[in-house]
C-alpha atoms as an extended CHARMM CRD file, in Angstrom:
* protein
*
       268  EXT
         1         1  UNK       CA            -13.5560000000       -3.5380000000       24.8640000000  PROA      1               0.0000000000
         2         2  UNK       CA            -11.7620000000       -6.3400000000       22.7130000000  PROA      2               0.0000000000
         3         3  UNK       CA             -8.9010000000       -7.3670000000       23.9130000000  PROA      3               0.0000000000
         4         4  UNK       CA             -5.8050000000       -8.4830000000       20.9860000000  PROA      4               0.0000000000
         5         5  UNK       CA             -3.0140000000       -9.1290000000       23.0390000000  PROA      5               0.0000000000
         6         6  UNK       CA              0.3520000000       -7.4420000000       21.3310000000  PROA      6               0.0000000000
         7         7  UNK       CA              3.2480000000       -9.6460000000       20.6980000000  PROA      7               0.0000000000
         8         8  UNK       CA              5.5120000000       -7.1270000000       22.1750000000  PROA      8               0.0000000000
         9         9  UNK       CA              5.4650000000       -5.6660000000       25.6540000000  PROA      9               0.0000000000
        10        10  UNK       CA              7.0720000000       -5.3470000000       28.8870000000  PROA      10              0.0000000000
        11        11  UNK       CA              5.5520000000       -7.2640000000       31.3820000000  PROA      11              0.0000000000
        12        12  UNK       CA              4.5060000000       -5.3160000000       34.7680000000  PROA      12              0.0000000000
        13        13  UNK       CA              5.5040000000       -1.8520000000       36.2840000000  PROA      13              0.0000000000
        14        14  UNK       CA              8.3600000000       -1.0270000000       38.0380000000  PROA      14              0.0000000000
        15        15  UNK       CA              7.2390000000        2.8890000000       38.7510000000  PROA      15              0.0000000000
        16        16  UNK       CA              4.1220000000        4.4210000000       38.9540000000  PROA      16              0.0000000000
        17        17  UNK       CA              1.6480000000        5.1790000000       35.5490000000  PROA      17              0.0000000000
        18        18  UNK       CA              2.2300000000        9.4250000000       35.4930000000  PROA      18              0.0000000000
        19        19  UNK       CA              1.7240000000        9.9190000000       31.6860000000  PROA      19              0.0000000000
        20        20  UNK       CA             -0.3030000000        9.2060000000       28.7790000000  PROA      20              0.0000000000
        21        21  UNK       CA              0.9890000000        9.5360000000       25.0660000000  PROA      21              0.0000000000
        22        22  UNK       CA             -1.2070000000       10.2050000000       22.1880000000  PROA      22              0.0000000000
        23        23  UNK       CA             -0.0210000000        8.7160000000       19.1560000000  PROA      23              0.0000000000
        24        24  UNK       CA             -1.3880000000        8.2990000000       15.1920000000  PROA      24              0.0000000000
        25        25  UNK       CA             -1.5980000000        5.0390000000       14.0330000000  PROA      25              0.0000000000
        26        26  UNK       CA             -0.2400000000        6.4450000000        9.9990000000  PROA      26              0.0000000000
        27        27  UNK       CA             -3.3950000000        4.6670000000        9.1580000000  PROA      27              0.0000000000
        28        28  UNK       CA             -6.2510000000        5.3200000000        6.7890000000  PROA      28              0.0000000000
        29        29  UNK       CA             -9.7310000000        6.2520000000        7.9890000000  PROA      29              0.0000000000
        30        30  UNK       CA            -11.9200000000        3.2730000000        8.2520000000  PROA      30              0.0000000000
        31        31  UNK       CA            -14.4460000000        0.8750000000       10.3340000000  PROA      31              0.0000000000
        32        32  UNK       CA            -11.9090000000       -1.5340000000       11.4430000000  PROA      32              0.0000000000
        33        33  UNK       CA             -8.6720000000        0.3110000000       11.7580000000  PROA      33              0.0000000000
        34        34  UNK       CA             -8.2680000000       -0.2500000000       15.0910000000  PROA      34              0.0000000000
        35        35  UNK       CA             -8.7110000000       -3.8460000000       14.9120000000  PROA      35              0.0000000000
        36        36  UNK       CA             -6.2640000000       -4.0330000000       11.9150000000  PROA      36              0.0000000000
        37        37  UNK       CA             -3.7050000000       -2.2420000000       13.8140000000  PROA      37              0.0000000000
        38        38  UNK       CA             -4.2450000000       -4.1880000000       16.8040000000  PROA      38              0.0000000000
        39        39  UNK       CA             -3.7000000000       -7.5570000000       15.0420000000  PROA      39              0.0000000000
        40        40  UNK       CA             -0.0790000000       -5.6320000000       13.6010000000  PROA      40              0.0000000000
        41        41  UNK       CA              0.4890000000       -5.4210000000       16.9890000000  PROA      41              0.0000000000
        42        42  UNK       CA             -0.2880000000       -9.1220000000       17.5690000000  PROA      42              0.0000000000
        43        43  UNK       CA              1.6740000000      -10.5710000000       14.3690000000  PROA      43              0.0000000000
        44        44  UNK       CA              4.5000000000       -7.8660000000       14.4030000000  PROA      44              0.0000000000
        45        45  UNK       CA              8.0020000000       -9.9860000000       13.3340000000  PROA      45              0.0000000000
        46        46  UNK       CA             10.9760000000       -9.2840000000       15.4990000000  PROA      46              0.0000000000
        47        47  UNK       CA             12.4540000000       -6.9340000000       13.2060000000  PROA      47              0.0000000000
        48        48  UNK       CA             10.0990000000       -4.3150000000       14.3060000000  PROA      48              0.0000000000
        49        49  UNK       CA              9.1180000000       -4.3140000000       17.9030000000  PROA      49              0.0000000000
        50        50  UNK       CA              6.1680000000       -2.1370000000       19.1260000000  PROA      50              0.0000000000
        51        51  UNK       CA              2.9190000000       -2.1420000000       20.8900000000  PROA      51              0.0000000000
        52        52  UNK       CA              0.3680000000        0.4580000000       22.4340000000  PROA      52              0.0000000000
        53        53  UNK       CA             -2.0230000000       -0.0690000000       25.4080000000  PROA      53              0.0000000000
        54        54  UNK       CA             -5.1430000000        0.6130000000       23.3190000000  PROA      54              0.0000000000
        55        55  UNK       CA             -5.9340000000        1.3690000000       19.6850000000  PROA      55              0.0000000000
        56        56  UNK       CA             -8.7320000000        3.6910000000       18.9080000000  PROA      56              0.0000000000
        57        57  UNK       CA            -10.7720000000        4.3590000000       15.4600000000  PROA      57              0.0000000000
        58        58  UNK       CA            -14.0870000000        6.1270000000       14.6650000000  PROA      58              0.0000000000
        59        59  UNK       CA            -16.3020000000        3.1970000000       15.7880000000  PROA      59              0.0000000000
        60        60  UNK       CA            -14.1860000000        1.0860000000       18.4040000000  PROA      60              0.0000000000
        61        61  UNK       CA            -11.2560000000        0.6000000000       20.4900000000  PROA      61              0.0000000000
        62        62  UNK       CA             -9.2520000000       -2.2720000000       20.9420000000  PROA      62              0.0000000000
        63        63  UNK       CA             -6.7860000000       -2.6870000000       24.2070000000  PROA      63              0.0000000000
        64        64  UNK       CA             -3.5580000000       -4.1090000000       23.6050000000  PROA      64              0.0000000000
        65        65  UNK       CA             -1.9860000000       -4.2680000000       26.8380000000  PROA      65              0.0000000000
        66        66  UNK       CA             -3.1470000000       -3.8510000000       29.5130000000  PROA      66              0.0000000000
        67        67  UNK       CA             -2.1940000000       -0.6170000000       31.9700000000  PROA      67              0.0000000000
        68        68  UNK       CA              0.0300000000       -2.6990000000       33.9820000000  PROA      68              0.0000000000
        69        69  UNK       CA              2.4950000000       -3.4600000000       31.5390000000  PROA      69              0.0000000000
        70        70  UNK       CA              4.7790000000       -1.7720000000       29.8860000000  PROA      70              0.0000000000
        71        71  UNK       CA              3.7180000000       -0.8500000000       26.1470000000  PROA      71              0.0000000000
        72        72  UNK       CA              6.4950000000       -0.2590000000       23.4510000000  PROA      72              0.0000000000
        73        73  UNK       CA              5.0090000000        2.7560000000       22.0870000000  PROA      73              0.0000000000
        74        74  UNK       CA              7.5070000000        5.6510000000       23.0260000000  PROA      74              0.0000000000
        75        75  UNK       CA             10.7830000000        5.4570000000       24.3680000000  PROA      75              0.0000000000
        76        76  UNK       CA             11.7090000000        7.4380000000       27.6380000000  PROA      76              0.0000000000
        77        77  UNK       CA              7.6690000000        7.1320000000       28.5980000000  PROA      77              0.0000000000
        78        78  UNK       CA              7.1090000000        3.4440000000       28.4550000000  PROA      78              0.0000000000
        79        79  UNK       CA              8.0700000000        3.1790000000       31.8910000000  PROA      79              0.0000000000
        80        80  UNK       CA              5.6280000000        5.0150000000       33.1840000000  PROA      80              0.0000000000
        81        81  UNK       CA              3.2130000000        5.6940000000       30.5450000000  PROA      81              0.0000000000
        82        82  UNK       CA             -0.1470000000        4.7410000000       28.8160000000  PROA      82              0.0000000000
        83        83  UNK       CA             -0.0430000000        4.9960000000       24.8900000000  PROA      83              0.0000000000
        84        84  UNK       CA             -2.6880000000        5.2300000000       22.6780000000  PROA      84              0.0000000000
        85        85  UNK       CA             -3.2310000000        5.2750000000       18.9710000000  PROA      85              0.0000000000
        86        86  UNK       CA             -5.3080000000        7.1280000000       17.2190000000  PROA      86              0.0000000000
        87        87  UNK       CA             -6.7640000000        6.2500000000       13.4640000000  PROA      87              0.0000000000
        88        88  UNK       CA             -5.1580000000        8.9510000000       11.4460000000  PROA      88              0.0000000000
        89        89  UNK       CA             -2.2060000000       10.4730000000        9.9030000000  PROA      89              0.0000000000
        90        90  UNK       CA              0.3510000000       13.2240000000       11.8520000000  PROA      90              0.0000000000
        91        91  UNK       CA              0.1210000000       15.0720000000        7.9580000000  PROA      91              0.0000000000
        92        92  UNK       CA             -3.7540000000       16.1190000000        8.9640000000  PROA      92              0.0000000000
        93        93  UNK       CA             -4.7350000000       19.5380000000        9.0090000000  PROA      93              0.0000000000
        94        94  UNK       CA             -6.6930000000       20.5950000000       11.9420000000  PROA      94              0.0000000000
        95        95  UNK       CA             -9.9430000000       20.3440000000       10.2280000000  PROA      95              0.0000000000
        96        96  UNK       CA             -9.2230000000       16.9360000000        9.3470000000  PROA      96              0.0000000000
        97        97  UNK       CA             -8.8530000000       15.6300000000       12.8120000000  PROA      97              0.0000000000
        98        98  UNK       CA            -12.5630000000       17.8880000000       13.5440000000  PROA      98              0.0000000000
        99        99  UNK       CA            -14.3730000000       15.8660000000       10.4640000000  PROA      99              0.0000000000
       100       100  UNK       CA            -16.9700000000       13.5560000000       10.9320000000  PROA      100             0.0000000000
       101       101  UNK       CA            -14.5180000000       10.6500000000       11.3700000000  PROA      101             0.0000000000
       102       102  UNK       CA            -12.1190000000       12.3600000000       13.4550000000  PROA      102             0.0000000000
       103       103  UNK       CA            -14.3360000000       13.5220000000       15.5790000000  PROA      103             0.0000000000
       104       104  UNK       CA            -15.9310000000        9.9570000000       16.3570000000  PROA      104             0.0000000000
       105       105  UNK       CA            -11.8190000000        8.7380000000       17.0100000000  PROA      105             0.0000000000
       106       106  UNK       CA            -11.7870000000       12.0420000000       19.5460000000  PROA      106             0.0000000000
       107       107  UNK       CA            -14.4130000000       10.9030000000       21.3500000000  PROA      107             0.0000000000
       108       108  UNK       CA            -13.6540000000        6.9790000000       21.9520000000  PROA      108             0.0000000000
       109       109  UNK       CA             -9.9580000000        8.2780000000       22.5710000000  PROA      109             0.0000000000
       110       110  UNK       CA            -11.2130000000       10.4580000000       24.9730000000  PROA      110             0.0000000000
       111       111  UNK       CA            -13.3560000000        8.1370000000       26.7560000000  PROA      111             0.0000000000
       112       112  UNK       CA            -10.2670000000        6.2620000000       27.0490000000  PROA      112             0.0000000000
       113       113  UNK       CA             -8.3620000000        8.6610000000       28.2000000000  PROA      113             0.0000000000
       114       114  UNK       CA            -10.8150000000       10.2900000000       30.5110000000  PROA      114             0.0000000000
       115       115  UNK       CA            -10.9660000000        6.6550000000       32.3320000000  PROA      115             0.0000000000
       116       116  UNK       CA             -7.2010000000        6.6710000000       32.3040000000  PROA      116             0.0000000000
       117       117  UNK       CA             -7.1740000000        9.8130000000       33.8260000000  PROA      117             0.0000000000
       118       118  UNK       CA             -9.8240000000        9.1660000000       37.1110000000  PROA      118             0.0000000000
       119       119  UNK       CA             -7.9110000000        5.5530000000       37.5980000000  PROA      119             0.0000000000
       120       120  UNK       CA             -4.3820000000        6.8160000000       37.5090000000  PROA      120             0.0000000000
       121       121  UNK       CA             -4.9370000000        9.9990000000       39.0850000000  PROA      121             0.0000000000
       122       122  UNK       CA             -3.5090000000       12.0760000000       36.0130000000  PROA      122             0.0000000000
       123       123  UNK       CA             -5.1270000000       15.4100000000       35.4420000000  PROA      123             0.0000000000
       124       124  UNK       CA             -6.2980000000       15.8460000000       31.9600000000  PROA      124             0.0000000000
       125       125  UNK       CA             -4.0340000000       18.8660000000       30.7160000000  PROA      125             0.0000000000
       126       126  UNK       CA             -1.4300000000       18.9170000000       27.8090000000  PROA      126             0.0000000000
       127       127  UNK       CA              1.8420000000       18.8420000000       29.3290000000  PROA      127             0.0000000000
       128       128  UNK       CA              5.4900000000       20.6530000000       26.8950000000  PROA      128             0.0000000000
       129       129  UNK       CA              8.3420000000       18.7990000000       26.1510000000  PROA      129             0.0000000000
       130       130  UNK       CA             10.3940000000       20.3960000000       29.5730000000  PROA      130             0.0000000000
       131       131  UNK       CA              7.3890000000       19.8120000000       31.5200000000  PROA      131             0.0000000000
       132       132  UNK       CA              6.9750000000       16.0540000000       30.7150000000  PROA      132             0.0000000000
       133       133  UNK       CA             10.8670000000       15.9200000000       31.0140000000  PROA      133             0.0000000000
       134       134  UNK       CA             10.8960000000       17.7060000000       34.6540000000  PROA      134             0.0000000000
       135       135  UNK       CA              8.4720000000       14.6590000000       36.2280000000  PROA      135             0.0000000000
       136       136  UNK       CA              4.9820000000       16.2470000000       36.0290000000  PROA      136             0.0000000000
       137       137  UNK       CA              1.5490000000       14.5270000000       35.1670000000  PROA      137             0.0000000000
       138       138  UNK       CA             -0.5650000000       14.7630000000       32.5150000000  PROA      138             0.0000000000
       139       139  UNK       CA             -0.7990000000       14.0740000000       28.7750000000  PROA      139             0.0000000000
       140       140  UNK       CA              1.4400000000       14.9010000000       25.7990000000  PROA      140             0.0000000000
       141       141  UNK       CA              2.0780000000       13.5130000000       22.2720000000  PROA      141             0.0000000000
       142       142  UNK       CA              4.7030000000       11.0800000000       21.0640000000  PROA      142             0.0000000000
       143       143  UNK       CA              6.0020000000       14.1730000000       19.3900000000  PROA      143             0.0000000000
       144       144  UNK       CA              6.8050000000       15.3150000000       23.0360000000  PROA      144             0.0000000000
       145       145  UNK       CA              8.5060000000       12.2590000000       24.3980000000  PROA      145             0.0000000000
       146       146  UNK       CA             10.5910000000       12.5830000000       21.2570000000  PROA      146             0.0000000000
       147       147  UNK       CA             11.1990000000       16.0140000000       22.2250000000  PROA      147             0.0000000000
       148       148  UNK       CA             11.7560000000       15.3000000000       25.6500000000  PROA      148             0.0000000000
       149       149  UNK       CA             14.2110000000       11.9070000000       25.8340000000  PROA      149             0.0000000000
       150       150  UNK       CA             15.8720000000       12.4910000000       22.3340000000  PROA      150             0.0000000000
       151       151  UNK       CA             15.4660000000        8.6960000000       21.7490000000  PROA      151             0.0000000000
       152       152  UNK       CA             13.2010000000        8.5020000000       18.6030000000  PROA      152             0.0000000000
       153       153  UNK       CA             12.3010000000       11.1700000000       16.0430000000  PROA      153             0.0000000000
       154       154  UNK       CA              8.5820000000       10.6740000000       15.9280000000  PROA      154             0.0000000000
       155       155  UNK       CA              6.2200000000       13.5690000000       15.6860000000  PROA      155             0.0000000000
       156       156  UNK       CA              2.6800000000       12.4540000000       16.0500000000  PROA      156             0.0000000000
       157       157  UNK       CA             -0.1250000000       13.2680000000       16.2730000000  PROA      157             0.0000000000
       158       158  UNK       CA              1.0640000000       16.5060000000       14.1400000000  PROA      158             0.0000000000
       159       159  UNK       CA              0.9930000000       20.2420000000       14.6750000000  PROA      159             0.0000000000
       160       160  UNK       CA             -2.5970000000       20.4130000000       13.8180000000  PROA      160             0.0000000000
       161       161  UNK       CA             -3.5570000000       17.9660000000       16.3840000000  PROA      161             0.0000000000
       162       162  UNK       CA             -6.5810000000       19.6430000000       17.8060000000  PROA      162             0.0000000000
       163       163  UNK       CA             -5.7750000000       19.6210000000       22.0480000000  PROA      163             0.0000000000
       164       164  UNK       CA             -7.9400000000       22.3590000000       23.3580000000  PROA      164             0.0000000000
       165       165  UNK       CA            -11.0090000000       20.4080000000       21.7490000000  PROA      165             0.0000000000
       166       166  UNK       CA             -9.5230000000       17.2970000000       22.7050000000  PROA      166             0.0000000000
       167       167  UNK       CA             -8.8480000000       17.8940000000       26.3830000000  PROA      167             0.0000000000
       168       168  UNK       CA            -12.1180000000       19.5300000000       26.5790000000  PROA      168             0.0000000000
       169       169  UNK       CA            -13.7580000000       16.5110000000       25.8850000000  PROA      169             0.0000000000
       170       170  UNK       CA            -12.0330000000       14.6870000000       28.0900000000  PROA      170             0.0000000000
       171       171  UNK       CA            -12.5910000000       17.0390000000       31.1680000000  PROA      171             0.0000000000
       172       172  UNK       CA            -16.3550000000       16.9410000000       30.1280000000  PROA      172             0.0000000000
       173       173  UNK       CA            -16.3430000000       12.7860000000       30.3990000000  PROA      173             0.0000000000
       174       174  UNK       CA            -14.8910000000       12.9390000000       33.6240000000  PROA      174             0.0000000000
       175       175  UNK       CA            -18.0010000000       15.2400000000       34.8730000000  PROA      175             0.0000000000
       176       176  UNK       CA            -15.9660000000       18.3580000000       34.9800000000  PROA      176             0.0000000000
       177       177  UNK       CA            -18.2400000000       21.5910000000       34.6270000000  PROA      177             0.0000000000
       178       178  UNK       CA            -18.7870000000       22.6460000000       30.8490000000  PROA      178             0.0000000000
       179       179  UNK       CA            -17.2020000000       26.2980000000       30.4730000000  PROA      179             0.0000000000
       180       180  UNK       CA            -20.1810000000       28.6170000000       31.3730000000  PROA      180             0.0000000000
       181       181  UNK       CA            -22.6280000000       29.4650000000       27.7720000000  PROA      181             0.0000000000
       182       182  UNK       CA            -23.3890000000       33.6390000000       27.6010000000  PROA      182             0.0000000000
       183       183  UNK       CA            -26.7440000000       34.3060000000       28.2590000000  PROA      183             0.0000000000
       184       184  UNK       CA            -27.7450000000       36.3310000000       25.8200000000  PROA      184             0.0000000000
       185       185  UNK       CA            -26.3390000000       36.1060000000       22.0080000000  PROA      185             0.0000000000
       186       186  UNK       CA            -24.1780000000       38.8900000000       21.8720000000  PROA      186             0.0000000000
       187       187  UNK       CA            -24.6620000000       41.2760000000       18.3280000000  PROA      187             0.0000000000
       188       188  UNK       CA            -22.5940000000       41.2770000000       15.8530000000  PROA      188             0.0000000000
       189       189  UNK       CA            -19.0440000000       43.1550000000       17.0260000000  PROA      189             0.0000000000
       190       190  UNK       CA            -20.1470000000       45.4480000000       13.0550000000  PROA      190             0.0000000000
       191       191  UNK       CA            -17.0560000000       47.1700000000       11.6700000000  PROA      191             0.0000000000
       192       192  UNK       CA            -14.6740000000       44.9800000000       12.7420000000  PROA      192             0.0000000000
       193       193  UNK       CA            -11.4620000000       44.6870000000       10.6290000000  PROA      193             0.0000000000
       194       194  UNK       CA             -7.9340000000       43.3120000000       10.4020000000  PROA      194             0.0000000000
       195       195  UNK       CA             -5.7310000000       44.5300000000       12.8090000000  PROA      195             0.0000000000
       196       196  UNK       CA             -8.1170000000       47.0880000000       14.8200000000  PROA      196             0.0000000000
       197       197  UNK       CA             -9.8660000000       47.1050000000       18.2670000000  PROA      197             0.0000000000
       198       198  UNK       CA            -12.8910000000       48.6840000000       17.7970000000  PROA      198             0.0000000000
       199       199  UNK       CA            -15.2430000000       47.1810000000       18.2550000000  PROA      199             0.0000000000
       200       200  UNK       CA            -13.6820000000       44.6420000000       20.6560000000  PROA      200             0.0000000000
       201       201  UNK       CA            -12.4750000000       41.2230000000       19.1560000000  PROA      201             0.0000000000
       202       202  UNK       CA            -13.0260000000       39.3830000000       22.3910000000  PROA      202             0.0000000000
       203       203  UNK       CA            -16.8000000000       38.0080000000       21.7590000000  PROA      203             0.0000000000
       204       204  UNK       CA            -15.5730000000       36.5720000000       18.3060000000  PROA      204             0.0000000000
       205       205  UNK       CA            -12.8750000000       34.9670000000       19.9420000000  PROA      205             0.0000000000
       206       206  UNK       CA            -15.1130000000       33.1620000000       22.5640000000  PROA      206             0.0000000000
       207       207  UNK       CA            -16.9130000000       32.2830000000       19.7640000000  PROA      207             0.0000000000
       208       208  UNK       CA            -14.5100000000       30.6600000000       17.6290000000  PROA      208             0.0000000000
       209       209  UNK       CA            -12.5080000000       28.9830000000       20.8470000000  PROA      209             0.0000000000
       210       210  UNK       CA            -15.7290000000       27.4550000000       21.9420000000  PROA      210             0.0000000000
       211       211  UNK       CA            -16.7500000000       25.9370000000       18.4680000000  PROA      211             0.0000000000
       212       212  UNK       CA            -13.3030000000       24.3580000000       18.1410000000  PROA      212             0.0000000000
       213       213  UNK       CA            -11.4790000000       27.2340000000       15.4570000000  PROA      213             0.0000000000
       214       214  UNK       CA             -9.0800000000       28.9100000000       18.1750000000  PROA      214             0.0000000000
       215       215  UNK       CA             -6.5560000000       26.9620000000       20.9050000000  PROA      215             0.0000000000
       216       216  UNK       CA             -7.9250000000       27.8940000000       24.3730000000  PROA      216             0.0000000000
       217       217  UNK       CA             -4.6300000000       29.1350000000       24.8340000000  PROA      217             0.0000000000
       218       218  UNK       CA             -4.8180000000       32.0940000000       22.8850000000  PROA      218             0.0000000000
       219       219  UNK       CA             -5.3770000000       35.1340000000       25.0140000000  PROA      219             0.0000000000
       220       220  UNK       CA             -7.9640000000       37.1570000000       24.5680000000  PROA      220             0.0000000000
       221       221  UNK       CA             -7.1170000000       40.7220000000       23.1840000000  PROA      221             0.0000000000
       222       222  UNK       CA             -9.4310000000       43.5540000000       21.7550000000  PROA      222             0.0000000000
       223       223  UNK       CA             -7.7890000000       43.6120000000       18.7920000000  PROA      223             0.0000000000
       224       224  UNK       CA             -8.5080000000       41.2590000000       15.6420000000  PROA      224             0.0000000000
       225       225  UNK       CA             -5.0760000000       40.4340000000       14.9990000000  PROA      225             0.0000000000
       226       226  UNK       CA             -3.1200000000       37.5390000000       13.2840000000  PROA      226             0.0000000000
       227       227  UNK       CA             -4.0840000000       34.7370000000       15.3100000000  PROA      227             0.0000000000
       228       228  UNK       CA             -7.8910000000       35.6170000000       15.0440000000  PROA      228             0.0000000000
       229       229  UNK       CA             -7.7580000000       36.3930000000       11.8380000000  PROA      229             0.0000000000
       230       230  UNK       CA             -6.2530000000       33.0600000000       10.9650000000  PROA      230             0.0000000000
       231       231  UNK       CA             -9.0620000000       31.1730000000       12.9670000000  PROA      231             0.0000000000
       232       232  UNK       CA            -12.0420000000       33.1080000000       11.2800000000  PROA      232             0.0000000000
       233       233  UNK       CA            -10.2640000000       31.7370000000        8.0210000000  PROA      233             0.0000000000
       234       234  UNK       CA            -10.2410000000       28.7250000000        9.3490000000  PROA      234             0.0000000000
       235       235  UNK       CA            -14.4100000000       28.8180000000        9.6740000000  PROA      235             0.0000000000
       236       236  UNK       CA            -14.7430000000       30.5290000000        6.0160000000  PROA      236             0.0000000000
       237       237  UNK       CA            -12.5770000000       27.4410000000        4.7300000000  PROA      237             0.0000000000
       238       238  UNK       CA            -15.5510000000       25.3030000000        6.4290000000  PROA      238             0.0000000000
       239       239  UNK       CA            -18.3950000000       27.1340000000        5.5100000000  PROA      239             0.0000000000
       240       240  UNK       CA            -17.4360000000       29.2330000000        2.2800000000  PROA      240             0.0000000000
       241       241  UNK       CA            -20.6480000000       30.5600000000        2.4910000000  PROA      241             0.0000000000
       242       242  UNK       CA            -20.7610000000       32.8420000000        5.1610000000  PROA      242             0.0000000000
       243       243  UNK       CA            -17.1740000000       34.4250000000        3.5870000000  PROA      243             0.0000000000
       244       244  UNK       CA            -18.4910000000       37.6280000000        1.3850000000  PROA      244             0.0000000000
       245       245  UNK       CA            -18.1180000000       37.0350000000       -2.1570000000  PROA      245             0.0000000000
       246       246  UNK       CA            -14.0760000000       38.1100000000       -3.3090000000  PROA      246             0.0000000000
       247       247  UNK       CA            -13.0500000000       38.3840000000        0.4090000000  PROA      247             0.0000000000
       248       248  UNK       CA            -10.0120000000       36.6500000000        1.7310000000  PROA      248             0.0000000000
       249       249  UNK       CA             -9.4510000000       34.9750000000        4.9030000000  PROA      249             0.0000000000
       250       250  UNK       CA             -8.8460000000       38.0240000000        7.0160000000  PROA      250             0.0000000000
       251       251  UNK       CA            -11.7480000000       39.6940000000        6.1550000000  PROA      251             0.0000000000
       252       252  UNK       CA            -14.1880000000       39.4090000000        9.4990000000  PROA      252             0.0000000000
       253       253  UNK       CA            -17.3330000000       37.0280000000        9.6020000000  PROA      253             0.0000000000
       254       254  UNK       CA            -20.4660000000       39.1770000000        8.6670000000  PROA      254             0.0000000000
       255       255  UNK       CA            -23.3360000000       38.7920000000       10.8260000000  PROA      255             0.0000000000
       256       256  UNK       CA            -24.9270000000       35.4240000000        9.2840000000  PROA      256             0.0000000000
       257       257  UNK       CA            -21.2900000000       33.6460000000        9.3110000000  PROA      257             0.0000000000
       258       258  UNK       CA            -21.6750000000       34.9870000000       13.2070000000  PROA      258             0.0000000000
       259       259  UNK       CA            -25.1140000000       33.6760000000       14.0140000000  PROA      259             0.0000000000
       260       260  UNK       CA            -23.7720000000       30.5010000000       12.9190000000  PROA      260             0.0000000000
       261       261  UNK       CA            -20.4120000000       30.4720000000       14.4050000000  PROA      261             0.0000000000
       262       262  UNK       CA            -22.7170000000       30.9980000000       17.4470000000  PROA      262             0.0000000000
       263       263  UNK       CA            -24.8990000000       27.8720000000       17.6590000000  PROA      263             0.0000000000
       264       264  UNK       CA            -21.6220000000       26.2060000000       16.9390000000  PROA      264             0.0000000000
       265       265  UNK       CA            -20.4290000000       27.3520000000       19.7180000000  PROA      265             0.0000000000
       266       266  UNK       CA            -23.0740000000       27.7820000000       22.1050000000  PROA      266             0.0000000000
       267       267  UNK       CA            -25.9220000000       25.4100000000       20.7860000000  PROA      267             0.0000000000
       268       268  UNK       CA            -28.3800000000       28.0860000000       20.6260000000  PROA      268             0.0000000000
């Protein structure tokens, strides 16, 4: 990893590393974003003081400073936390951060991260605002330090920051067991509408947490309501094709949209 030293940083640790913030770098999409923002960091005039331990973009990442010092990156964690940025913009829609680019900054962000979390001992879940506030470990946005401490106003990565895929592939890089693939394809759940339970909902959620279009934290239910609804749109929005001609994002995948949803899920 390249190593461009930021101008800006606190120099050792008084407490132990317990947190890791995941920031946006408000940058543009591109093949040396990381580097660019890294040399900010270097060059950044007195006026505007900041830094992160590692910068990360679609084809590289770039460390900063190193994990023990004390990065400016988010006030009321720099103590004892490890920030990284992300090539991006808070503004993305959840799709955006799952596009080709995206996914390539999800992947060296998690490698990152994944290494962070094995060396510091942090298990690799998303911690809330109260949780990060009350002293436990794990990983949260800056929008959650700001939540937290009250002392800046920042809100990346965004609301559409895609965690359950993000975390996943974290756990994954650190060797932890994949979640376990059904079997058999499962048909069809045929007659399935807004709003009912019959047939059960439950496969097509699976489905649609397991190819990235539903939070994990969704529980299942039987029924097909809001939530599910809103992630099948989410897959029509990405492949129109499988949405019957006229229909509207509530309508259920038909049994092609669901044979596809499938390998994206399952590979197979």
């Amino acid at each position: 990893m390249e190593f461009v030293q930021a101008r800006w940083y606190g120099p050792g640790r008084s407490v132990p590393i317990r947190v890791i913030v995941i920031h946006d770098m408000e940058a543009p999409e591109g093949p040396n974003t990381a580097e660019n923002v890294a040399h900010w960091f270097a060059t950044m005039s007195a006026s505007n003081k900041a830094s992160a331990h590692v910068c990360v973009d679609a084809n590289s990442a770039v460390r900063c400073v190193a994990d023990g010092d004390r990065a400016w990156h988010a006030p009321g964690a720099n103590s004892d936390g490890l920030g990284i940025e992300l090539a991006g913009y808070a503004r993305q829609t959840r799709e955006q951060w799952l596009d080709q680019y995206s996914k390539g900054v999800l992947e060296n962000a998690a490698r990152v991260v994944a290494g962070w979390c094995q060396k510091h001992n942090i298990p690799a879940v998303k911690l809330t605002a109260a949780e990060l506030a009350a002293g436990k470990r794990g990983i949260v946005g800056h929008r959650d330090v700001s939540a937290a401490y009250g002392q800046t106003n920042h809100t990346d990565p965004g609301p559409n920051f895609p965690w359950d895929y993000f975390l996943s592939r974290v756990n994954a890089l650190m060797g932890k067991p994949a979640p376990t693939k059904p079997s058999t394809r499962p048909a069809f759940p045929a007659g399935l509408k807004p709003n009912s339970s019959t047939p059960s909902a439950k496969p097509l959620q699976r489905a649609l947490k397991a190819a990235g279009f539903m939070n994990k934290t969704v529980a299942e239910s039987d029924n097909y309501g809001p939530k599910t609804q809103e992630s099948v749109g989410l897959f029509h929005r990405k492949y129109p094709q499988y949405a019957a001609q006229g229909s509207t994002w509530d309508v259920a995948i038909g049994p092609k949209g669901w044979n596809h949803l499938f390998t994206l899920a399952y590979g197979k």
